[in-house]
C-alpha positions in Angstrom: -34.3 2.4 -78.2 -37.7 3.8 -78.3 -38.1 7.8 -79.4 -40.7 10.1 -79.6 -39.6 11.1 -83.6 -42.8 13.2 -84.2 -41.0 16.7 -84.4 -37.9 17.5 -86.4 -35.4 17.2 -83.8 -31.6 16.8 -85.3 -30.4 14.9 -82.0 -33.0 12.6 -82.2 -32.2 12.1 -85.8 -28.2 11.5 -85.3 -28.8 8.9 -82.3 -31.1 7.4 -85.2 -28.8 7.0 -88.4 -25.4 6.5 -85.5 -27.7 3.3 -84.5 -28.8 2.0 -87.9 -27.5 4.1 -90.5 -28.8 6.6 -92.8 -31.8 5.9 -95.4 -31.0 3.8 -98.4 -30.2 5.3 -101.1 -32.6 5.2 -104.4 -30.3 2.6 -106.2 -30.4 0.6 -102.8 -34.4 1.0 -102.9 -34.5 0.0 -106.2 -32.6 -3.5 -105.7 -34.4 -4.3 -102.6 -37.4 -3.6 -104.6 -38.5 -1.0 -101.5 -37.2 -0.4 -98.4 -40.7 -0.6 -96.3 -42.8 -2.8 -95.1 -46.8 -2.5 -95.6 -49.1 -2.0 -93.0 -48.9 -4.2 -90.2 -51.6 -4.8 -87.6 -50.3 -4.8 -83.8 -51.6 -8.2 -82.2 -49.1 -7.9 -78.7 -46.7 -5.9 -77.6 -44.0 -5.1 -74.6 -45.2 -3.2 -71.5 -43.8 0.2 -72.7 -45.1 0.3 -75.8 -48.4 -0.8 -74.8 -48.6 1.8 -72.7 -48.7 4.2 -75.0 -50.5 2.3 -77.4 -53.8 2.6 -74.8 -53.9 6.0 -74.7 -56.2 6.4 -77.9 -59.0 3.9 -79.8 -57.4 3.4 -83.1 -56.2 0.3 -84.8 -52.8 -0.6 -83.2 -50.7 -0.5 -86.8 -47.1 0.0 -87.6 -45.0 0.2 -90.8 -41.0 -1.0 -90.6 -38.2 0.9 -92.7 -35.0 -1.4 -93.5 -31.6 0.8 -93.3 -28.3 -0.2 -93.9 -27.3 -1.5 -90.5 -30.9 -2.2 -88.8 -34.6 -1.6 -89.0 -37.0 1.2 -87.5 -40.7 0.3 -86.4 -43.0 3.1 -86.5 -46.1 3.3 -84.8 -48.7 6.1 -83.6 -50.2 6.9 -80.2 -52.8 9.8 -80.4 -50.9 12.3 -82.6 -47.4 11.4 -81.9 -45.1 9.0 -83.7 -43.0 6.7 -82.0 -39.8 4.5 -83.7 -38.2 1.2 -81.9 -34.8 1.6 -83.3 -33.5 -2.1 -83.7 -29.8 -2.3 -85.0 -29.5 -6.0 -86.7 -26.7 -7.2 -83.6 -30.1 -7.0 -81.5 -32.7 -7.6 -84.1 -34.9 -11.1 -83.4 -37.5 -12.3 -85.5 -39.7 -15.2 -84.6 -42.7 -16.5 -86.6 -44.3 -18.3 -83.3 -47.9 -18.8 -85.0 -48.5 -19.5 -88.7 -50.2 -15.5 -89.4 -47.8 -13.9 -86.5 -44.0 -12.5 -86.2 -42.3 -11.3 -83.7 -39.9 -8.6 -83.8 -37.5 -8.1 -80.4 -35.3 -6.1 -79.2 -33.8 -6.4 -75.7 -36.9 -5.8 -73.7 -39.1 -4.2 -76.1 -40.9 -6.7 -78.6 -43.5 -6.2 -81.0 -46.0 -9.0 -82.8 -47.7 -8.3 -85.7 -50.1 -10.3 -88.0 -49.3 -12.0 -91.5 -52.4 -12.6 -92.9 -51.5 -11.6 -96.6 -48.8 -12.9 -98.6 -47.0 -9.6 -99.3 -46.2 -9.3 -95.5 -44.1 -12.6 -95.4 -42.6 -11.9 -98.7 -41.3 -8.3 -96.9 -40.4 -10.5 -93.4 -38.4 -12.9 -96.1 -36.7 -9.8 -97.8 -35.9 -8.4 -94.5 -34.1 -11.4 -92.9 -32.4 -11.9 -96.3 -31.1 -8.5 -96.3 -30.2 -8.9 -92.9 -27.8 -11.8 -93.4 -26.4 -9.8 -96.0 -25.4 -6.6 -94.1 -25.3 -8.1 -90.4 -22.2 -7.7 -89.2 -19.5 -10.7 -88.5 -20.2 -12.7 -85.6 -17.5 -14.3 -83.6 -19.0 -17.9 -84.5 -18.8 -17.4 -88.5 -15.1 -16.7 -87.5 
């Protein structure tokens, strides 16, 4: 689900923590050793997203926030902020080039470079985390 979260807008924010949950708490953040990701630099994205991503000249970046049942992708577009809400049932993450993963969700997918160390140690914390909190499939049953 991709919103338009730049205004404080209480709908938007219950369709966001119904989907993944509310924020982590402080003791949560604390074992997790943080909850975000650092800055990541856009290489590719879906049609939808990169439409909005043309509309200014700025460095294509985003920033991902781990909650309790999924992640959020920010991004920017001219002065708005944007969030893919990805719940972990629909969450894929592909690391298709050496310095690149992929983060999908239905049709909506986002690449990203990983050209420093600390980026694939957060992509290692957050598919760790995820296999912690994902719920059960039918094939672990």
């Amino acid at each position: 689900m991709l919103l338009n979260v730049s205004y404080n807008n209480p709908d938007i924010k219950e369709k966001i923590d119904r989907e993944v949950g509310k924020t982590l708490t402080l003791v949560d953040r604390f074992k997790l050793k943080g909850s975000g990701s650092p800055r990541l630099i856009i290489t590719s994205v879906s049609i939808d997203i990169h439409n909005l991503l043309v509309l200014d000249n700025n460095r294509n970046t985003c920033n991902i926030e781990i909650r309790p049942n999924g992640i959020i992708v920010r991004f920017r577009s001219l002065l708005e902020t944007y969030a893919l809400v990805i719940p972990f049932w629909k969450l894929k993450i592909y690391k298709g080039k050496a310095q690149e993963y992929s983060i999908y969700r239905d049709n909506y997918f986002i690449k990203v470079e990983a050209k420093d160390q600390n980026v694939h140690d957060f992509f290692k914390k957050l598919i760790d985390y995820r296999g912690q909190n994902a719920p059960t499939r039918i094939e672990d049953l």
